[in-house]
ROKOLMAR-722214 format. One record per residue (C-alpha): residue in one letter; residue number from 0; x, y, z. Coordinates in nm, 3 decimals. Example, Ala and Ser with C-alpha at 12.3 -4.5 7.8 and 13.67 -1.06 7.14 Angstrom:
2
{"A", 0, {1.230, -0.450, 0.780}}
{"S", 1, {1.367, -0.106, 0.714}}
***
This chain:
470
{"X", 0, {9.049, 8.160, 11.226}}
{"X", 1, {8.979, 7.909, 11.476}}
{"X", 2, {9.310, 7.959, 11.670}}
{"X", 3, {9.249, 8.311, 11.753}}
{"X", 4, {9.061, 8.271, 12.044}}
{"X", 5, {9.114, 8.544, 12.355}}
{"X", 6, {9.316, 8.430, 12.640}}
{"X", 7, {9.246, 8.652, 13.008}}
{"X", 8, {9.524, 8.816, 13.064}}
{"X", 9, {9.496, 8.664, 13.391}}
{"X", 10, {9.621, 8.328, 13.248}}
{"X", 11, {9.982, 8.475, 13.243}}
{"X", 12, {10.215, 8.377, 13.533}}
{"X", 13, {10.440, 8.653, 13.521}}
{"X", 14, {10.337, 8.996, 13.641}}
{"X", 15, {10.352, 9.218, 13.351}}
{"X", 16, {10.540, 9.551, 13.376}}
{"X", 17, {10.729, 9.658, 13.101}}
{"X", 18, {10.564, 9.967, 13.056}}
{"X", 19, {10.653, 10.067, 13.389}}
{"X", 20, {11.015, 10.015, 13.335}}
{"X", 21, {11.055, 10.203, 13.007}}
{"X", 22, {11.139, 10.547, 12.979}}
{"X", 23, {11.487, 10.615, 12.816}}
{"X", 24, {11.393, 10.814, 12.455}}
{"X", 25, {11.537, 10.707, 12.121}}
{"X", 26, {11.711, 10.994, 11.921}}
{"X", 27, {11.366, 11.047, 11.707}}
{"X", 28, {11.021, 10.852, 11.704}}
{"X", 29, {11.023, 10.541, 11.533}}
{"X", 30, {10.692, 10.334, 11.358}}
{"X", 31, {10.676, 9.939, 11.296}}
{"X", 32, {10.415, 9.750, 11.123}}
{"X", 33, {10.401, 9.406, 11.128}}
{"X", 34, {10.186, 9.094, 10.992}}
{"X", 35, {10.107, 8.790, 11.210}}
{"X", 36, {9.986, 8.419, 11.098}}
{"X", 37, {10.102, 8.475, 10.761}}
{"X", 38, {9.764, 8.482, 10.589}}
{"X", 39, {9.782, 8.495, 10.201}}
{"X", 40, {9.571, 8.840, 10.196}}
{"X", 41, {9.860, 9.043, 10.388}}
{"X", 42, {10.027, 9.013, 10.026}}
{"X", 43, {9.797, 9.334, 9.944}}
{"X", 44, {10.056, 9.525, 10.182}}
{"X", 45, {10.327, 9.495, 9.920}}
{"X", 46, {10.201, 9.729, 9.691}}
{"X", 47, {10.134, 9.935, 9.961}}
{"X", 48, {10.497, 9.960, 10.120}}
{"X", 49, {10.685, 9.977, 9.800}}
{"X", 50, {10.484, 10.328, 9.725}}
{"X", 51, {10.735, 10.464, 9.985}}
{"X", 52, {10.976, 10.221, 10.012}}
{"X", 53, {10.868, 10.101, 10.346}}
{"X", 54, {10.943, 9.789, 10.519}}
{"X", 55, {10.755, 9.560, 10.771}}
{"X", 56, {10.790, 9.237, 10.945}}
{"X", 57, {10.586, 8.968, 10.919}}
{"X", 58, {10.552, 8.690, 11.128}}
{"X", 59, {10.352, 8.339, 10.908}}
{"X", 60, {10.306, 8.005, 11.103}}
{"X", 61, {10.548, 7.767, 10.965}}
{"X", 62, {10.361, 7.475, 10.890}}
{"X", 63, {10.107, 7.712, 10.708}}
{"X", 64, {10.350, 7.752, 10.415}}
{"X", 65, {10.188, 7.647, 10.065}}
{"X", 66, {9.978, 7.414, 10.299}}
{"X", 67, {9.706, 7.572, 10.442}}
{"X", 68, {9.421, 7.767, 10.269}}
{"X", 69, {9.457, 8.148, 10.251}}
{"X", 70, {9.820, 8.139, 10.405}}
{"X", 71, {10.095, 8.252, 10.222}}
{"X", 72, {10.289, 8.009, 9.977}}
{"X", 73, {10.618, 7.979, 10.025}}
{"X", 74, {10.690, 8.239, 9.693}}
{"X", 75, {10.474, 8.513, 9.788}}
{"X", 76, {10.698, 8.549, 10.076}}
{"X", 77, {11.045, 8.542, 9.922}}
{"X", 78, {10.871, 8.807, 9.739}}
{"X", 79, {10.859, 9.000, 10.063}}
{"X", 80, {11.205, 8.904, 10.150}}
{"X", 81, {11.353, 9.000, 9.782}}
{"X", 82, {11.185, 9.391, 9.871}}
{"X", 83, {11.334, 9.389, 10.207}}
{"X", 84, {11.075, 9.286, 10.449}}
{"X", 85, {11.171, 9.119, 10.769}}
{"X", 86, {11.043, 8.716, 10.778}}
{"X", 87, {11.002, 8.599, 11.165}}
{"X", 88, {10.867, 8.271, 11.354}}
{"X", 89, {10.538, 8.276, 11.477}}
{"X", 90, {10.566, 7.875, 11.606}}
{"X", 91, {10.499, 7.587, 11.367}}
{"X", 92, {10.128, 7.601, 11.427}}
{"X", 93, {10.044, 7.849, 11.629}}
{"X", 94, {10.054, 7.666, 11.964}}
{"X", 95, {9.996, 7.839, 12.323}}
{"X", 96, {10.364, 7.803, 12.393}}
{"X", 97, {10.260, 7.854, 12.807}}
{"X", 98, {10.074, 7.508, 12.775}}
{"X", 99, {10.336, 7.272, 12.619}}
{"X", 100, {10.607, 7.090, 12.798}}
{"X", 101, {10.965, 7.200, 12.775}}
{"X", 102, {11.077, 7.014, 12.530}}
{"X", 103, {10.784, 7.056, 12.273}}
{"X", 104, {10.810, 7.459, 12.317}}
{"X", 105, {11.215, 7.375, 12.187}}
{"X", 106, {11.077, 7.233, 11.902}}
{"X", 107, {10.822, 7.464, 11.803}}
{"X", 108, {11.090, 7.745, 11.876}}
{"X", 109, {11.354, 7.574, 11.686}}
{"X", 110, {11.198, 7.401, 11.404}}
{"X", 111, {11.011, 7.665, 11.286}}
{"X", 112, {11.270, 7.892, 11.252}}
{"X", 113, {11.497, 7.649, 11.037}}
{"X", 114, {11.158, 7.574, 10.855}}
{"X", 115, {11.166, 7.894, 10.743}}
{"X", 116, {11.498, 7.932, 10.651}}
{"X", 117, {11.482, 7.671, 10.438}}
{"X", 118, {11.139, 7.675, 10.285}}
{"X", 119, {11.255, 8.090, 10.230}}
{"X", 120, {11.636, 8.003, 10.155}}
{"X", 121, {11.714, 8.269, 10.453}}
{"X", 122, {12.023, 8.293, 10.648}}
{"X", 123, {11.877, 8.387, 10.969}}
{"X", 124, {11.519, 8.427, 11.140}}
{"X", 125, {11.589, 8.643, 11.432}}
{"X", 126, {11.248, 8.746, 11.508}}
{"X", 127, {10.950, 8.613, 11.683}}
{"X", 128, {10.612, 8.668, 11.790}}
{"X", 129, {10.403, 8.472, 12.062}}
{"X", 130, {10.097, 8.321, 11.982}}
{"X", 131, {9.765, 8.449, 12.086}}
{"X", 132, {10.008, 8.738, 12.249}}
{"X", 133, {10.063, 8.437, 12.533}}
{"X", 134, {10.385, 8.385, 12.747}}
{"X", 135, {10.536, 8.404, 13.093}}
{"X", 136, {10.933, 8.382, 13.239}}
{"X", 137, {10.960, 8.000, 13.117}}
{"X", 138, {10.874, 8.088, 12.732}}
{"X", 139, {11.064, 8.412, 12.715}}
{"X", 140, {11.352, 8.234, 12.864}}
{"X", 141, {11.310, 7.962, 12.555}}
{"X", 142, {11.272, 8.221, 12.279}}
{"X", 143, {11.576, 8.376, 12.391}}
{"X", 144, {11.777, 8.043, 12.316}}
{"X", 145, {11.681, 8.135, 11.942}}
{"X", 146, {11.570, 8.468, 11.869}}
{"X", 147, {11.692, 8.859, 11.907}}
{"X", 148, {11.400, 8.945, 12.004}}
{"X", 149, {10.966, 8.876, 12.062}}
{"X", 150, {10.730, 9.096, 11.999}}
{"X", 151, {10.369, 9.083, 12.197}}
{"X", 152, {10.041, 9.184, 12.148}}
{"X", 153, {10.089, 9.447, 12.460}}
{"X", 154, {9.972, 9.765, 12.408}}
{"X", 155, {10.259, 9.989, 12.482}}
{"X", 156, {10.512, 10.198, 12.303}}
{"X", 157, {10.859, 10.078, 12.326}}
{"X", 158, {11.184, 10.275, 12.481}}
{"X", 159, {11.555, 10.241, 12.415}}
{"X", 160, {11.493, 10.052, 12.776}}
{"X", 161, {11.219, 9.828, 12.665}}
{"X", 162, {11.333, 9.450, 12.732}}
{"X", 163, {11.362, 9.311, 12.328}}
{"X", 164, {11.174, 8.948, 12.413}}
{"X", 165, {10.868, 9.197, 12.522}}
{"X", 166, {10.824, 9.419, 12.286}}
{"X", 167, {10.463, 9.630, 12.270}}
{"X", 168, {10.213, 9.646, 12.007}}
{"X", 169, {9.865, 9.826, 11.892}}
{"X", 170, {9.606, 9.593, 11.716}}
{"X", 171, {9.491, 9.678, 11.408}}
{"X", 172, {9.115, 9.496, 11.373}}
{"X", 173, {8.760, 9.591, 11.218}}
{"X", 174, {8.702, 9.799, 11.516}}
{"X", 175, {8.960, 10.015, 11.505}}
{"X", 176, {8.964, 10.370, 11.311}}
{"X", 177, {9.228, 10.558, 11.138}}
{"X", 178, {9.204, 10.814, 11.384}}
{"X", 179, {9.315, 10.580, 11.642}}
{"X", 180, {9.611, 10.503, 11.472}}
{"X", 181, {9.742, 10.816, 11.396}}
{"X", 182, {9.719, 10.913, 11.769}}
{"X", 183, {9.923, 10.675, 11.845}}
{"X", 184, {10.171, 10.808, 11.580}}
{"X", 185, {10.105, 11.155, 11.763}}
{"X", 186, {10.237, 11.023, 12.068}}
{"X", 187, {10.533, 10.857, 11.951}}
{"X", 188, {10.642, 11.157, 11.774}}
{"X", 189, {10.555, 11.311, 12.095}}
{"X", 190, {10.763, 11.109, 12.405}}
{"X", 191, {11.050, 11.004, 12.085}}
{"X", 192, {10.923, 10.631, 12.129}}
{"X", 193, {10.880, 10.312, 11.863}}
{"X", 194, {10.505, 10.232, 11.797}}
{"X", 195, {10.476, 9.904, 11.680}}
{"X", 196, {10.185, 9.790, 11.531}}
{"X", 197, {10.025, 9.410, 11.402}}
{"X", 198, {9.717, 9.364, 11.129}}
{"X", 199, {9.624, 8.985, 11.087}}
{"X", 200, {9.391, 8.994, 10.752}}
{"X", 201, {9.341, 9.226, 10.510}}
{"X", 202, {9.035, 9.305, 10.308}}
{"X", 203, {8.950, 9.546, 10.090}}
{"X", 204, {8.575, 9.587, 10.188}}
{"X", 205, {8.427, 9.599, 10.553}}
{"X", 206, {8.437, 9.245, 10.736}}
{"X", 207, {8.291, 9.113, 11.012}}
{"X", 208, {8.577, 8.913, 11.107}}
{"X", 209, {8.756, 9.036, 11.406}}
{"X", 210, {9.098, 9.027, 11.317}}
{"X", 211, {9.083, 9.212, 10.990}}
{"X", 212, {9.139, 9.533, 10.902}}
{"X", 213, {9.084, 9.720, 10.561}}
{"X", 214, {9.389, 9.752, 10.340}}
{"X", 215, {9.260, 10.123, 10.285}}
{"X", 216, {9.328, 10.209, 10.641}}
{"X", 217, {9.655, 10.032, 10.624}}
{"X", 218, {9.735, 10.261, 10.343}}
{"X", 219, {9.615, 10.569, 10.491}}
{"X", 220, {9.789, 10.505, 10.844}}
{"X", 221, {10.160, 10.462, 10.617}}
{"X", 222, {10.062, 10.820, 10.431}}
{"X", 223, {10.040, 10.934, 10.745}}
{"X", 224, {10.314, 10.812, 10.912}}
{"X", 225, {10.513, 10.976, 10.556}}
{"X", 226, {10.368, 11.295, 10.566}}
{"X", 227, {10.499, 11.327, 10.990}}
{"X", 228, {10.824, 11.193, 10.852}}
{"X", 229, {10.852, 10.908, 11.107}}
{"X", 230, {11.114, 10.650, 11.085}}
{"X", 231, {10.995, 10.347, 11.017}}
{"X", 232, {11.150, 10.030, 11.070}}
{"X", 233, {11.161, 9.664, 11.106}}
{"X", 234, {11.155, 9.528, 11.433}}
{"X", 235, {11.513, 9.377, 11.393}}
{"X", 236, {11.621, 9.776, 11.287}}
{"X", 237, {11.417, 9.926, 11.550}}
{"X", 238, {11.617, 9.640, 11.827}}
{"X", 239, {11.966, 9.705, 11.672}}
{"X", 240, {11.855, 10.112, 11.754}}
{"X", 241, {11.801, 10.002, 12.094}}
{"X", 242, {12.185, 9.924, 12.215}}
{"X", 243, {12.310, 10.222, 11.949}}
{"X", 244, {12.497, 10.476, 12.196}}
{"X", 245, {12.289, 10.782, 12.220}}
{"X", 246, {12.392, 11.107, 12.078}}
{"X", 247, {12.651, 11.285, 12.271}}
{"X", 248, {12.462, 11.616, 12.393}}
{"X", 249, {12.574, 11.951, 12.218}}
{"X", 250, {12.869, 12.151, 12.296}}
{"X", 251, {12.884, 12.505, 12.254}}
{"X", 252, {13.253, 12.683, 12.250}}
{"X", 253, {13.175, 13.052, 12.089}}
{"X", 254, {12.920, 13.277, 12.026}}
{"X", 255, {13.006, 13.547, 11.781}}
{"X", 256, {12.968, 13.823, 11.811}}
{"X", 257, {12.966, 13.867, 12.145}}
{"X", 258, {12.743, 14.146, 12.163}}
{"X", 259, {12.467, 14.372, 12.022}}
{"X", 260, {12.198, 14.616, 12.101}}
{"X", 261, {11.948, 14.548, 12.339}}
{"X", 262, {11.657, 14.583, 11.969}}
{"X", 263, {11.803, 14.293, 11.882}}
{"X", 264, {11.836, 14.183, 11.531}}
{"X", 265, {12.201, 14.086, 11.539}}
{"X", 266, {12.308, 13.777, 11.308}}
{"X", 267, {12.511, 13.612, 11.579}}
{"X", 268, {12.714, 13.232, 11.455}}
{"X", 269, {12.715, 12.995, 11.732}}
{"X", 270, {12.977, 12.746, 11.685}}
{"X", 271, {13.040, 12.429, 11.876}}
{"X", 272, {12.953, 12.013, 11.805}}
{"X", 273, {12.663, 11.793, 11.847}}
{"X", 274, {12.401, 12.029, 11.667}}
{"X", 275, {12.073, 11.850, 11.528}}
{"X", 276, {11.844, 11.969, 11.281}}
{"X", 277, {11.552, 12.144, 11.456}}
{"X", 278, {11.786, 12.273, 11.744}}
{"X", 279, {11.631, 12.586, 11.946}}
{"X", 280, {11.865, 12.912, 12.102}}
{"X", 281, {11.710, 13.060, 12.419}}
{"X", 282, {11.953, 13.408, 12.490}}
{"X", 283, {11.875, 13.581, 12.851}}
{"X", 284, {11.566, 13.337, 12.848}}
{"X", 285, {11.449, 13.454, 12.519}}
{"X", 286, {11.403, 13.238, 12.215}}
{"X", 287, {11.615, 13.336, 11.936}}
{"X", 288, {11.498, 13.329, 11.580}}
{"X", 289, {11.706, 13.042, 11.384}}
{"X", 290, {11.808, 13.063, 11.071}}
{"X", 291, {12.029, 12.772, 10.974}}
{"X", 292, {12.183, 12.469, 11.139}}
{"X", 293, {12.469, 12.185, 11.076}}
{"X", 294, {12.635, 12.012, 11.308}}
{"X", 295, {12.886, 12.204, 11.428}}
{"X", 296, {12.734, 12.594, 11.294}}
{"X", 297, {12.402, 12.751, 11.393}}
{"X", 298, {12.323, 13.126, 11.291}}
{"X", 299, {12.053, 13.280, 11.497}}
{"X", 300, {11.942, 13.655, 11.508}}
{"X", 301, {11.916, 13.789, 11.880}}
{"X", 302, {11.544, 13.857, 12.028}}
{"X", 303, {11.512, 14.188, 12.205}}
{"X", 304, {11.638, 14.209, 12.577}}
{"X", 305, {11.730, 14.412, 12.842}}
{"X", 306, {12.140, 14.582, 12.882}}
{"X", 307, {12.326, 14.315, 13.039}}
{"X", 308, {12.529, 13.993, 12.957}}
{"X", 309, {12.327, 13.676, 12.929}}
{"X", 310, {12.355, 13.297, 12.891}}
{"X", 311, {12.305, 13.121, 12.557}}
{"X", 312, {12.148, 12.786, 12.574}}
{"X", 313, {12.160, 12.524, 12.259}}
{"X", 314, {11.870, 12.264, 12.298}}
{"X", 315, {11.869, 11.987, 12.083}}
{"X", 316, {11.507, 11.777, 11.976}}
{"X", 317, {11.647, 11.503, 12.218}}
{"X", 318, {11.625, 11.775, 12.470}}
{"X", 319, {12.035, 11.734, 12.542}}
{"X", 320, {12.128, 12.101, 12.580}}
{"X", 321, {12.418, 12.324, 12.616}}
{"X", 322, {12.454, 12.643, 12.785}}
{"X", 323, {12.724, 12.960, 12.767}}
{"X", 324, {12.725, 13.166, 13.058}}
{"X", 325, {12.761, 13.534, 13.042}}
{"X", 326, {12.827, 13.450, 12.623}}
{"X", 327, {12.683, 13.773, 12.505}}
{"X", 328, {12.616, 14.122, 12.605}}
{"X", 329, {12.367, 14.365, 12.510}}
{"X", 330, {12.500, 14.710, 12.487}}
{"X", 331, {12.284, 15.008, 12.527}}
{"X", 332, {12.463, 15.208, 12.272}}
{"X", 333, {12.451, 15.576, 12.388}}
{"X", 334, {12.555, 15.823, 12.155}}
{"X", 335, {12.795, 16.134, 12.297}}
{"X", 336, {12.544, 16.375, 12.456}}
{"X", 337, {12.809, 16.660, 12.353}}
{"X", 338, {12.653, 16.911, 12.088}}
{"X", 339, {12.881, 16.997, 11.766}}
{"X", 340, {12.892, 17.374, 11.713}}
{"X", 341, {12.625, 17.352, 11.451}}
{"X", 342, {12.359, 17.044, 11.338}}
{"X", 343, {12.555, 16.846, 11.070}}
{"X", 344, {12.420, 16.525, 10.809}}
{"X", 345, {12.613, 16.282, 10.604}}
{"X", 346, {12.499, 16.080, 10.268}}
{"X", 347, {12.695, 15.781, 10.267}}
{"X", 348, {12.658, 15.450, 10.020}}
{"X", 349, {12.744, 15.085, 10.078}}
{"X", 350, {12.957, 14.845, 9.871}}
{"X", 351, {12.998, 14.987, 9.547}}
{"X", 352, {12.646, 14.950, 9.337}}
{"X", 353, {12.700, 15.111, 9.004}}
{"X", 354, {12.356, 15.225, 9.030}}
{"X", 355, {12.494, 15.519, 9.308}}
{"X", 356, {12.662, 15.671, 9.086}}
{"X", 357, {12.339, 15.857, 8.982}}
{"X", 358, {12.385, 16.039, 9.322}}
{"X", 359, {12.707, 16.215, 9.136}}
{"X", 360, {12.440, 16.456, 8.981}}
{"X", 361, {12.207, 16.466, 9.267}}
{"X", 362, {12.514, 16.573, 9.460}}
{"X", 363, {12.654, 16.821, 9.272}}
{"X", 364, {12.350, 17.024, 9.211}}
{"X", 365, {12.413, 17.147, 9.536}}
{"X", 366, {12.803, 17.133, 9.580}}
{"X", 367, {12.740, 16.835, 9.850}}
{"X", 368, {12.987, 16.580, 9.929}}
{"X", 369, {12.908, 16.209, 10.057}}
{"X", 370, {13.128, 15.940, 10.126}}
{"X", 371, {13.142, 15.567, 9.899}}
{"X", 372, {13.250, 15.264, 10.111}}
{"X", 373, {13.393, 15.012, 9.829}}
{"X", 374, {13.451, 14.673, 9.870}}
{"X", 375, {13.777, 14.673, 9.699}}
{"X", 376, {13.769, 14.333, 9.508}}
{"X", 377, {13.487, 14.486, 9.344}}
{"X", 378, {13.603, 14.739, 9.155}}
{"X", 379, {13.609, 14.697, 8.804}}
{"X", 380, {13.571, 14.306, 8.865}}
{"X", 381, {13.257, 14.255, 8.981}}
{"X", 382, {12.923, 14.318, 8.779}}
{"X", 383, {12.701, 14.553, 8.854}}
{"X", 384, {12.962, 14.724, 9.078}}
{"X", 385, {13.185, 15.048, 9.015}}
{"X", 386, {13.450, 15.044, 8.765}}
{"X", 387, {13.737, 15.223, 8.848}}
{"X", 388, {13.721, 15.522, 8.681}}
{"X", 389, {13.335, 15.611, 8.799}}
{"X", 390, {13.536, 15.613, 9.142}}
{"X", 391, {13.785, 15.808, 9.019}}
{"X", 392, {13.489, 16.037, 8.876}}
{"X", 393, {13.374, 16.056, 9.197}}
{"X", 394, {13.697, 16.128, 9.385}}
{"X", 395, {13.778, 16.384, 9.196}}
{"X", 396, {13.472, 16.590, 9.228}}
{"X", 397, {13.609, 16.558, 9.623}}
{"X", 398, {13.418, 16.278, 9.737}}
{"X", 399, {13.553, 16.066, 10.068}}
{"X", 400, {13.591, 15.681, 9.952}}
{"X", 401, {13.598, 15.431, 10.259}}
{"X", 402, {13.639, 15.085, 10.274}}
{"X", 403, {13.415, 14.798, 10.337}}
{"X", 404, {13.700, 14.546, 10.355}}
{"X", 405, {13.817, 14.297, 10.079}}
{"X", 406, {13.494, 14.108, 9.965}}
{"X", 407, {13.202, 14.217, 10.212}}
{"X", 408, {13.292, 13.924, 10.476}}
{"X", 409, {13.194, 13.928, 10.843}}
{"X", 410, {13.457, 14.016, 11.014}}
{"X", 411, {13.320, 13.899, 11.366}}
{"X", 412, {13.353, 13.509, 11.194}}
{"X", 413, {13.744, 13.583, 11.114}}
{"X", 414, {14.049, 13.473, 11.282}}
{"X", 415, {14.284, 13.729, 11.384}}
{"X", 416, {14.534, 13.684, 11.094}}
{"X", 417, {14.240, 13.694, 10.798}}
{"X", 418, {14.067, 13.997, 11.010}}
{"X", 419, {14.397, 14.227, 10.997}}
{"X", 420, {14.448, 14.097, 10.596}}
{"X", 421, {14.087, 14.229, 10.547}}
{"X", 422, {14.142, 14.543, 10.671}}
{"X", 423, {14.514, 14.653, 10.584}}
{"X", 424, {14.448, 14.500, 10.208}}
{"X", 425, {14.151, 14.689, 10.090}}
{"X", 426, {14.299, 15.027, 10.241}}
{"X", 427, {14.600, 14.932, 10.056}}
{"X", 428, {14.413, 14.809, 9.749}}
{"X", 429, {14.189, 15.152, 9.749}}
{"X", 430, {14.488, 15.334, 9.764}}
{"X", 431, {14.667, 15.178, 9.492}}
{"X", 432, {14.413, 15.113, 9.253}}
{"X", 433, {14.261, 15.470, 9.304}}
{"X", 434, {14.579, 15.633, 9.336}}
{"X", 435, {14.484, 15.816, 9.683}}
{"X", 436, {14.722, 15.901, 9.933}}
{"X", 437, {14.522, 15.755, 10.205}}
{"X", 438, {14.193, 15.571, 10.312}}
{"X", 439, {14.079, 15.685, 10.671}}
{"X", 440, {13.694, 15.562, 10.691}}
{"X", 441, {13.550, 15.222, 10.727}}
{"X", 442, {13.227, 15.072, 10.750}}
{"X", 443, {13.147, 14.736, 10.949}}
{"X", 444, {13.008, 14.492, 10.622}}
{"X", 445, {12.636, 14.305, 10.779}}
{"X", 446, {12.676, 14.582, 11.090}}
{"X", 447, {12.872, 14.359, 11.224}}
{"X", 448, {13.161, 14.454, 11.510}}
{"X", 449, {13.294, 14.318, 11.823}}
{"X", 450, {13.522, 14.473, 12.110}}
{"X", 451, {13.818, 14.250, 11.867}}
{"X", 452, {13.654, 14.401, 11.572}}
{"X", 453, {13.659, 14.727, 11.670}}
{"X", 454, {14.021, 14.742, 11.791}}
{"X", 455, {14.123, 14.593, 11.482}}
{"X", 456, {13.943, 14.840, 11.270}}
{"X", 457, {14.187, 15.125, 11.504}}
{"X", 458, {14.503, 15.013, 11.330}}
{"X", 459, {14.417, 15.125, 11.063}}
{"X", 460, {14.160, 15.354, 10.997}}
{"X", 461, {13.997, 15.720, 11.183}}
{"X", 462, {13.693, 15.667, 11.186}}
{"X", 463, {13.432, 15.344, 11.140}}
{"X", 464, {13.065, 15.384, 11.100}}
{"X", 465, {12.811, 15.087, 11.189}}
{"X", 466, {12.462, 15.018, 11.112}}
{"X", 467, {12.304, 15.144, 11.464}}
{"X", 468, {12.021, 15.416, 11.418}}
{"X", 469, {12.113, 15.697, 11.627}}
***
């Protein structure tokens, strides 16, 4: 079109910094795409955003409503505005707003914006977009008397710090290849900025117009931007996101257990606020392998590491972090050097299985005993678990049961109150249900035990056996 010529930048009488300026991160990256002029063919991105339920802004020339050839008519944009696209100003007629006198720039500010509120039956335009990409203080200064924000034809991602009346954009023309779009998608994801970027025409076969661009790129760049799982926006969204109070960074208030062998490969719960998805756990400068997260729970398994205490450090994808100093200790667990009189083994089996009761045979070929820790709940309750009288079987061919608490829970994750009801009630529950006069052996459910742990576990029972290989 015969308006868009190129202005020199050096026509501009403001010196032009943003970029400079702009470094404060948004909580994720954020993608834009918006339509300038207005031009009738941009009605091909409809189809295209309502695949994923997108939405853009576009920007028409007022006076080109249902007036001018190959510009939109005044339906096929309430179309757009009925699926949620943004409608802003882009003047009356596309006029170099830097050449006009005040009061014409006033009324192509404010008359095209109630044009299109009433041509569109809108309650509000609050966006705008300079012509030819052309301002300086004077203009931005005007559009401010009427708008939220302006959007340029700068090249530059935007930040949480970006001024609104100058926001960057990437051109989209018959130049420019999918691969240089994505990149820029790269980079947003990258530095957690807002890419914004503006297509004039589309076509669906190469042109030789300059500003046009294929609607198959256009289509390919928003799969893309889907399959990174970028937010995308409007520009009025991606301004409101701009004055949102960022996240509060992570706190982290326990770390249970507290300790574990220096292998590794303890399930440890890390419990605090401010978690978000993708957060990381470095222990003793180690990363930790994550498992699950929410915002206030995150269950890691420890990495190998050296005896000692060491800090544990939360770091969230906004790179806020929290660290717990001294929060857990690996424990070189030595077994007694002291020889027994003789070499000795135990069999033992784990929380009840039906299926170990084939060992009753195995075990009395030979006149062997083994000991059965039962989760108590289980017995005769649970399927595919012990009934009662298989333990009683077992019992009385002189058999030690233990117990493995109530109903397998990790005890490290307990209170003090439901820690002591775990333990008393399935020695008590073993006893009465199995009529034995006493229950002296436990076993830590997960391998799980702390210093808290283990003195609870003393109250009530002789002996305690854990998962450590030695």
């Amino acid at each position: 079109m015969e308006f868009r010529r190129v202005v020199a930048l050096a026509a501009l009488s403001i010196a032009f910094t943003p970029a400079a300026r702009a470094a404060q991160p948004f909580s994720e990256a954020m993608v834009s795409i918006t339509f300038d002029d207005g031009e009738s063919s941009q009605y091909l991105s409809r189809a295209v955003f309502a695949q994923y339920g997108y939405h853009a802004t576009y920007f028409p020339v007022s006076d080109a409503i249902s007036s001018w050839g190959a510009f939109f008519v005044a339906n096929q944009l309430k179309d757009l505005a009925a699926d949620g696209h943004e409608i802003g100003s882009h003047t009356l007629d596309h006029a170099d707003l830097t050449l006009l006198n005040d009061a014409d720039l006033d009324r192509q500010l404010r008359v095209s914006r109630l044009d299109l509120m009433a041509k569109l039956g809108l309650p509000d335009v609050k966006g705008f977009c300079y012509p030819y990409g052309n301002f300086n203080a004077r203009v931005e200064q005007a559009v401010a008397q009427y708008y939220r924000y302006a959007r340029t034809t700068e090249p530059y991602y935007n930040f949480r710090d970006t001024d609104p009346y100058l926001l960057g954009s990437f051109d989209c023309n018959n130049s420019t290849t999918l691969a240089q779009l994505t990149s820029k998608v790269d980079v947003a994801l990258a530095n957690k900025s807002w890419v914004v970027f503006h297509f004039h025409a589309l076509t669906t076969a190469p042109s030789t117009e300059r500003y046009s661009c294929m609607v198959s790129t256009l289509a390919s760049l928003v799969d893309y931007v889907a399959q990174k799982n970028l937010k995308v926006v409007t520009i009025g969204e991606g301004v409101a996101l701009m004055t949102e109070a960022p996240a509060a960074p992570p706190q982290l208030t326990l770390v249970s257990p507290t300790s574990g062998p220096p292998a590794g490969g303890t399930t440890v719960t890390l419990t605090g606020t401010g978690f978000q998805s993708g957060a990381t756990v470095v222990m003793g400068g180690v990363a930790a392998s994550v498992t699950s997260v929410t915002s206030t729970r995150i269950v890691a398994v420890t990495p190998a590491h050296a005896a000692g205490p060491v800090a544990v450090t939360v770091t969230n994808p906004d790179a806020t972090s929290a660290t717990a100093a001294n929060a857990f200790t690996y424990v070189a667990l030595v077994p007694s050097s002291e020889p027994f009189a003789e070499g000795m083994v135990s069999i033992t089996f784990d929380d009840g299985d039906k299926t170990q009761y084939l060992s009753r045979a195995v075990l009395a070929q030979y006149g062997y005993h083994a000991t059965y820790f039962l989760i108590s709940d289980s017995l005769s309750s649970w399927s595919d678990f012990f009934t009662i009288s298989q333990v009683l079987d077992l019992a009385a061919d002189r058999h030690e049961i233990g117990s493995h608490t109530l109903d397998h829970v990790d005890l490290t994750q307990l209170s003090d109150a439901d820690l002591d009801r775990e333990l008393s009630g399935s020695r008590s529950a073993l006893m009465a249900k199995l009529g034995l006069p006493d229950v002296q052996s436990f076993s830590y459910p997960y391998g799980n035990f702390d210093s808290r742990v283990e003195q609870a576990v003393a109250r009530y029972y002789r002996v305690a056996r854990t998962n450590e290989p030695w």
